[in-house]
C-alpha positions in Angstrom: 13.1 -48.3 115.0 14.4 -50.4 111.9 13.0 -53.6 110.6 15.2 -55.7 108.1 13.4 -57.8 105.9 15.1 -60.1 105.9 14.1 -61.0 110.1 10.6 -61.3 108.6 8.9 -65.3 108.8 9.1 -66.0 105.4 5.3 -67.3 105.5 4.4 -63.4 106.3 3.8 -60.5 104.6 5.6 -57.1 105.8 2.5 -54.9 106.5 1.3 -58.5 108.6 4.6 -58.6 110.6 4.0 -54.4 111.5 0.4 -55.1 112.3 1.1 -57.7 114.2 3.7 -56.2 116.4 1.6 -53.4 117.3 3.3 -51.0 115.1 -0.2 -49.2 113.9 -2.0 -49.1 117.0 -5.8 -48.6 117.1 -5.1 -44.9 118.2 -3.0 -43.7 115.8 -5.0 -45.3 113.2 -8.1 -43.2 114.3 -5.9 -40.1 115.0 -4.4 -40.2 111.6 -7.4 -40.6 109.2 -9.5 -38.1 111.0 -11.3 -36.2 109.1 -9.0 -37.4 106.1 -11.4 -37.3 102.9 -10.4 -35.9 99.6 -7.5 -33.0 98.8 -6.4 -31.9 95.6 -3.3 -30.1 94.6 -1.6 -28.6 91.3 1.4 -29.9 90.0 2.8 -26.3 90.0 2.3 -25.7 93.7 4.1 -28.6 95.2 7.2 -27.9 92.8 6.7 -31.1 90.9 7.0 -31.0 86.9 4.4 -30.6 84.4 1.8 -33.0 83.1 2.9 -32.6 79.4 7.0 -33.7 80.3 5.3 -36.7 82.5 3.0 -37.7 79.7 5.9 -37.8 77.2 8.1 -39.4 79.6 5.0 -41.9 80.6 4.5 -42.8 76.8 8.0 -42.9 76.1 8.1 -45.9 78.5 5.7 -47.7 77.0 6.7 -47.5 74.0 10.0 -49.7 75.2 8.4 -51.9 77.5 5.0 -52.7 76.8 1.4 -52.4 78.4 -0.1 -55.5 80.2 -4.2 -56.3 80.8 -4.6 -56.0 84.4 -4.6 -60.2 85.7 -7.3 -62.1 87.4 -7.6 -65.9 87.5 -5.2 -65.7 84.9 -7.2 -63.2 82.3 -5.7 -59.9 81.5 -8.3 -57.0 81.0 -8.9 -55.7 77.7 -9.5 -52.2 78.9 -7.3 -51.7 81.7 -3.3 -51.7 81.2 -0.3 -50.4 82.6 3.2 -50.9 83.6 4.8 -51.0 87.0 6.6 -48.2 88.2 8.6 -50.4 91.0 8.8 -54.1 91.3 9.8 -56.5 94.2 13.7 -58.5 93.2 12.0 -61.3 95.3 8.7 -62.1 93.7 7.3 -64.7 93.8 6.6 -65.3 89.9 10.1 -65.5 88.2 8.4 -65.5 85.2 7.0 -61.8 85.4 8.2 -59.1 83.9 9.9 -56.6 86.0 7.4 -54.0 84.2 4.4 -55.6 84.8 4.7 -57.1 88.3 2.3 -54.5 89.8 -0.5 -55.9 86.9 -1.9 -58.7 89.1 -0.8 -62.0 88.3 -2.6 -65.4 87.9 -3.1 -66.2 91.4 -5.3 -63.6 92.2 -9.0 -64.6 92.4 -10.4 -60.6 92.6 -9.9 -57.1 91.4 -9.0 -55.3 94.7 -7.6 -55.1 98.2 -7.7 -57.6 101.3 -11.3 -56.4 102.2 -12.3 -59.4 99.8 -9.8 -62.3 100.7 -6.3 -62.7 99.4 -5.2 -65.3 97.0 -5.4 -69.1 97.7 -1.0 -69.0 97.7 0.5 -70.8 100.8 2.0 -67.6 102.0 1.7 -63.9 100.1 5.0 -63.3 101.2 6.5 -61.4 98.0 3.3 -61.7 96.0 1.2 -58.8 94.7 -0.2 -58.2 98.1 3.1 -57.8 100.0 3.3 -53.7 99.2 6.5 -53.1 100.4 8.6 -55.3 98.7 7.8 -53.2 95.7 10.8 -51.3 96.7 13.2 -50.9 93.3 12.7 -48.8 90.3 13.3 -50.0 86.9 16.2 -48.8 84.9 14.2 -47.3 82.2 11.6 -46.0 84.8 14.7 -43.8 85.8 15.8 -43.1 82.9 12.4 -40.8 82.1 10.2 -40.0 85.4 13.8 -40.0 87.9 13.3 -35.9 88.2 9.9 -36.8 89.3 10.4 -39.2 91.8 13.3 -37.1 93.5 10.5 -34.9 94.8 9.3 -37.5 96.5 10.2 -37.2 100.4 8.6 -41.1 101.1 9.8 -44.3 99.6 7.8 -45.3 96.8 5.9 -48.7 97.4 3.7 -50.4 94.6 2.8 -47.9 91.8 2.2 -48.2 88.6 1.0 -46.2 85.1 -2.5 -46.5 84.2 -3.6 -46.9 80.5 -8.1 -47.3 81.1 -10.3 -47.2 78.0 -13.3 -47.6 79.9 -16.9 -49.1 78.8 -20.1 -47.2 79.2 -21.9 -49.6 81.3 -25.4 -48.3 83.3 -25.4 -49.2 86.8 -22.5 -51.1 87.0 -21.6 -52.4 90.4 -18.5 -54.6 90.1 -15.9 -51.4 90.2 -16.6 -50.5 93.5 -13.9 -51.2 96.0 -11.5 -49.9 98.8 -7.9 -50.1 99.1 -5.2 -50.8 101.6 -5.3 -48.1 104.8 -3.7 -44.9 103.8 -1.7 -46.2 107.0 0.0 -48.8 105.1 -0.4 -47.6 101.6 -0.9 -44.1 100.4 -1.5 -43.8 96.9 -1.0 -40.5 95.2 -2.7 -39.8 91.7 -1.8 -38.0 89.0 -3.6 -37.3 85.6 -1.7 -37.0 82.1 -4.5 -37.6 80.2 -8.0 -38.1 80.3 -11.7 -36.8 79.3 -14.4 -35.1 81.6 -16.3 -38.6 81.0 -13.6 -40.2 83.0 -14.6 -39.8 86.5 -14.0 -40.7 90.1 -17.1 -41.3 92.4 -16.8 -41.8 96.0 -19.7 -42.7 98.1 -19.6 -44.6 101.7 -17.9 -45.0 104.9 -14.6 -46.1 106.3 -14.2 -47.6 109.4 -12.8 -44.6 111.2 -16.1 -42.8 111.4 -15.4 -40.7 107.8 -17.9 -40.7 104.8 -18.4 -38.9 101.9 -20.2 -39.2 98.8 -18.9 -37.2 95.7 -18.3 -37.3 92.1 -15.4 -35.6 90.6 -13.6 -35.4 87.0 -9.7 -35.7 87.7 -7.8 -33.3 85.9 -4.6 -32.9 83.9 -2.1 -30.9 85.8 -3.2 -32.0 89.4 -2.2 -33.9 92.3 -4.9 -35.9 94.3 -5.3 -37.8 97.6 -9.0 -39.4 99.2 -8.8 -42.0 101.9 -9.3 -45.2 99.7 -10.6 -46.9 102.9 -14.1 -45.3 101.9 -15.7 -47.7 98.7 -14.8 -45.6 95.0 -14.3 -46.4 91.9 -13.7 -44.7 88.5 -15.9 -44.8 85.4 -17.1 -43.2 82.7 -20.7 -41.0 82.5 -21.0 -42.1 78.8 -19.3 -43.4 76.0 -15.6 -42.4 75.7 -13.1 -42.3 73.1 -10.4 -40.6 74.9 -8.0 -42.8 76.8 -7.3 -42.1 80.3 -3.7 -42.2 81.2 -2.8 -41.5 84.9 0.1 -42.3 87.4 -0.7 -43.8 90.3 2.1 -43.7 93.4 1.7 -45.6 96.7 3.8 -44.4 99.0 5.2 -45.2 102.8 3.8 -42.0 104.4 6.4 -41.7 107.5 4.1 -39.8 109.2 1.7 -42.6 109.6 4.1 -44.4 111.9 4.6 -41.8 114.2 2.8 -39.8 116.7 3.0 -36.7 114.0 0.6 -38.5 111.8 -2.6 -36.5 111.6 -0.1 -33.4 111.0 1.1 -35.1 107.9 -2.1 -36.3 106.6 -3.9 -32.6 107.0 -0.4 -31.1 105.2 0.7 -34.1 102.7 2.4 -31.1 100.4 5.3 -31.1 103.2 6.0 -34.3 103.9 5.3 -36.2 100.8 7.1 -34.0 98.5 10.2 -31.8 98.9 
């Protein structure tokens, strides 16, 4: 079944018009994220190229087009910055830059995802929150990661380069967070640079019944995958010099609208990439 955009209410969001119609049903939901946790991968083993071409490629990038503080209530962080790796031809700020779209923007009010509220906007139609309209690639994004993406078996949704030089702070609580469903979003990361003080921790529940609780130092020359419905965040066990540079995909995972999707969660190596 095909959905054009452009038969979307323009006062809704795409992943609102699916969920309204019924198009990720309660079952497949459950069925899908069963047992789905955290997977790791190499870059070697799913044929993808390695991390010292995609950190030269990543920095080349940014050297032409800039970093930008990530934006809430209209205050770009000091510590972490990044360009976009798609943007959306129709968003909503004319004003941002087609490499920074995926960098928050001044009408968000929080860090994260829709578990805290969305932005006070009239409709989020083709704001940050409307993930698929992130559907084109910048020119110079091409230009230097194109071999990369053409691995990719799923259309690339909002996904961006990360640039963190986080602060040692004890007990910290304001990082924790969860992202959109894997379902609707499913975000692939990859590490070009970073320190074994930069780590992720995971620790909770989703609302499918999983939970975990690790901590784990991402490293250079991997792939990973967790279910970011289960609260994570990533920080640093004590002060850091070393900046942390990774790529962060989200992609449409076909699977996850089909009745093959806990195949394609459990074996995300063939159907993600080719």
């Amino acid at each position: 079944m095909i959905y054009c955009i452009d038969k979307i209410n323009q006062e809704q969001d795409i992943i609102g018009y699916l969920t309204n119609n019924e198009i990720f049903s309660n079952q497949l939901v459950q069925e899908s994220l069963k047992d789905f946790l955290f997977k790791e991968f190499t870059l070697d083993e799913l044929g993808l190229p390695p991390a010292d071409k995609l950190l030269a490629a990543t920095l080349a990038i940014k050297d032409k087009v800039g970093l930008q503080g990530w934006v809430t209530n209209g205050i770009a962080s000091p510590t972490y910055k990044g360009f976009s790796l798609t943007y959306n031809p129709d968003f909503h700020d004319k004003m941002a830059s087609v490499y920074h779209q995926t960098w928050g923007s001044k009408f968000l009010k929080q860090n994260f995802g829709r578990q805290r509220g969305v932005a006070a906007v009239k409709s989020i139609r083709n704001t940050y929150y409307d993930t698929y309209a992130f559907r084109k690639t910048p020119d110079i994004v091409e230009e230097h990661l194109g071999n990369l993406f053409s691995h990719f078996y799923c259309p690339l949704l909002r996904s961006r380069a990360a640039f963190s030089t986080l602060k040692y702070i004890p007990n910290l609580l304001d990082s924790w967070h969860v992202d959109e469903p894997p379902f609707h979003m499913f975000r692939i990361n990859i590490p070009l640079q970073t320190s074994k003080e930069h780590v992720l921790e995971i620790k909770g529940n989703d609302e499918y019944g999983n939970s975990l609780v690790m901590t784990e130092h991402l490293e250079v020359g991997k792939v990973y995958i967790w279910n970011t419905r289960i609260p994570h965040r990533v920080t640093v066990t004590k002060p850091c010099a070393i900046e942390r540079i990774h790529l962060v995909f989200s992609v449409l995972e076909l699977g996850s609208i089909t009745t093959q999707s806990t195949m394609h969660f459990q074996n995300l190596n063939y159907t993600v990439f080719h």
